[in-house]
C-alpha positions in Angstrom: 40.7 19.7 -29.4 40.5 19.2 -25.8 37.5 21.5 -25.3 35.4 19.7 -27.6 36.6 16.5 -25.7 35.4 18.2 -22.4 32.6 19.6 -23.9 31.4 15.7 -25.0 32.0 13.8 -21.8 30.2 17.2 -20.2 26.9 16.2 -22.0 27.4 12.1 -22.3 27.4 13.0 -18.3 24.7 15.2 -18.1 22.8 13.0 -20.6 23.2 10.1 -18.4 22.3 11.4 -15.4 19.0 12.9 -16.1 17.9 10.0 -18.0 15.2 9.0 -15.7 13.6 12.7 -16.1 12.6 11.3 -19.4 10.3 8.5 -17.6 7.9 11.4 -16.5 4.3 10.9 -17.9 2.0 12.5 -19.2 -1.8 13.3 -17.3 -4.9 11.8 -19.3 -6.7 13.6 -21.0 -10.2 14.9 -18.7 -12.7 11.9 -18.8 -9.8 8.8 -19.8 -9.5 6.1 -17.1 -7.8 3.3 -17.3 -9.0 -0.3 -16.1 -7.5 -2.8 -13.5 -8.9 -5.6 -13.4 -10.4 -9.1 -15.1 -7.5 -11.8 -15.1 -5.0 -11.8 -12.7 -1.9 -12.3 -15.1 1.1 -10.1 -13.5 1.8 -6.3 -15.6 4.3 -6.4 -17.8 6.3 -3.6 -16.3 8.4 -1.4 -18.2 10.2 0.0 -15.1 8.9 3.5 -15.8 6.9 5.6 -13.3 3.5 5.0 -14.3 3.9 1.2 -14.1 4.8 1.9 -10.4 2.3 3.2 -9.8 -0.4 0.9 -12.0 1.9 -2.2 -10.0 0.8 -0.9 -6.5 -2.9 0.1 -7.9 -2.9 -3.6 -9.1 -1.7 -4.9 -5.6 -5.0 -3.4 -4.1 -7.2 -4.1 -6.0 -6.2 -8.0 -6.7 -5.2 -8.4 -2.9 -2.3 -9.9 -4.6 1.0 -9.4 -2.1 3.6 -9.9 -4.7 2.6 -6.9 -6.5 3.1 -4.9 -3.8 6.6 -6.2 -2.8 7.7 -5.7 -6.4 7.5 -1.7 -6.2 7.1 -1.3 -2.6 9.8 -2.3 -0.7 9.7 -3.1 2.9 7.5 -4.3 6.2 4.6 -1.7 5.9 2.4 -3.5 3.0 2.0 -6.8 5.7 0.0 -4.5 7.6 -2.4 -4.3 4.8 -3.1 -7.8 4.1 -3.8 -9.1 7.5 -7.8 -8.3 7.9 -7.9 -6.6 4.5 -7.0 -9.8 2.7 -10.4 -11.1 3.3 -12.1 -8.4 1.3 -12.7 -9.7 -2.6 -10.9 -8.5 -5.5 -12.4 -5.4 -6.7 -12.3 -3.7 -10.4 -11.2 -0.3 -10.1 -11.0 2.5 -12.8 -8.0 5.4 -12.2 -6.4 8.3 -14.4 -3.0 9.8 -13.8 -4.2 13.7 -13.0 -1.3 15.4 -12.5 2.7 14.6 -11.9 5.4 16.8 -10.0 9.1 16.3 -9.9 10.7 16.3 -6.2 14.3 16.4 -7.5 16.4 14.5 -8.9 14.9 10.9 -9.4 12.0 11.5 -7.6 8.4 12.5 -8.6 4.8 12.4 -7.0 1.8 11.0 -9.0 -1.8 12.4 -8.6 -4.4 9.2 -9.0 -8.2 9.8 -9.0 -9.7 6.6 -9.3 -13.2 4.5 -8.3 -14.3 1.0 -7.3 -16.3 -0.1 -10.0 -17.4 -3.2 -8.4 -16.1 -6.8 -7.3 -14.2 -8.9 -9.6 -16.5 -11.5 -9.6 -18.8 -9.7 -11.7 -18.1 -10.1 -15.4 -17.9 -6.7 -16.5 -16.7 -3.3 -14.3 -19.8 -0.8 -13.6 -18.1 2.5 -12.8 -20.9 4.9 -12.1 -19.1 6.3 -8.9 -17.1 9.4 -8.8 -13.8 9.6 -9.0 -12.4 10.1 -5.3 -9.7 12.9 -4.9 -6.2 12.0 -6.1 -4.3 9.9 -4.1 -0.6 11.9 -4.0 2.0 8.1 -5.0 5.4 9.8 -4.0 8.0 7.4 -6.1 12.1 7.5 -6.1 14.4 5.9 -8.4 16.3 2.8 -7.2 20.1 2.3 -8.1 20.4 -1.2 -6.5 16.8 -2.4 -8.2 17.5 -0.3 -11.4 13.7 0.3 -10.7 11.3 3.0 -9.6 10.0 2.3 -6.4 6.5 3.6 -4.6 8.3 5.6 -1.9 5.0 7.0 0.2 1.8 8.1 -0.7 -1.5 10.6 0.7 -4.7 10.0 0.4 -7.2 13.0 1.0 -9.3 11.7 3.3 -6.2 10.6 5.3 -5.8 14.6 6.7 -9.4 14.1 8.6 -7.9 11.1 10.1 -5.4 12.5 12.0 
């Protein structure tokens, strides 16, 4: 009787602590994007990875600060909204390429995406191609009970340096 107890508080334990393993998504399919843009009512975030991710993409492309503070903690995003605040709002069309666990609570997100014009303009026009995926490196947050964007690379960043 007591193995079978050990045995069940072995799995309830092993169950709970790779729980967030099941918050992995799935690529899209080749040629499915996905849209941000039009109204700038908040995401309805269901704490998972890929809302994240969409949060942060949101952020951008609204030039909306709050966003960014929701999933990206700390004093790095001010230094994208000083000059770069000016810029208008901008549609912009993404897909989820690939995904790669780190460890334990952590996993990186491969974005293509394209601008697909500015907000003001009624309807997006995405005729651009995709750029190459932006890397989103996420971690799980205890204290938030939230994934977080922990870093990310963009290709073009590597000629930059």
């Amino acid at each position: 009787m007591r193995f079978g107890q050990t045995l069940v508080v072995f799995l309830l334990l092993v169950a709970a602590s790779g729980s967030h393993a099941t918050d992995r998504p799935q690529p899209d399919p080749p040629g499915q994007y996905r849209l941000i843009g039009g109204p700038a009512a908040k995401p309805a975030c269901d704490q998972t990875p890929l809302c994240t991710v969409e949060t942060l993409l949101a952020c951008f492309a609204r030039r909306d600060e709050t966003l960014c503070r929701a999933v990206w903690p700390g004093m790095a995003q001010a230094m994208l909204f000083g000059a770069e605040q000016r810029r208008q709002a901008y549609w912009w069309s993404w897909r989820l390429e690939a995904v790669r666990l780190l460890g334990e609570r952590r996993m990186e997100l491969a974005v293509a995406g394209r601008h697909c014009g500015l907000l003001s303009q009624a309807e997006p026009v995405c005729r651009t191609t995709p750029a190459p995926a932006t890397r989103y490196q996420l971690g799980w947050d205890d204290s938030a009970k939230a994934w977080r964007v922990l870093d990310w690379h963009s290709p073009t960043e590597a000629g930059a340096n």
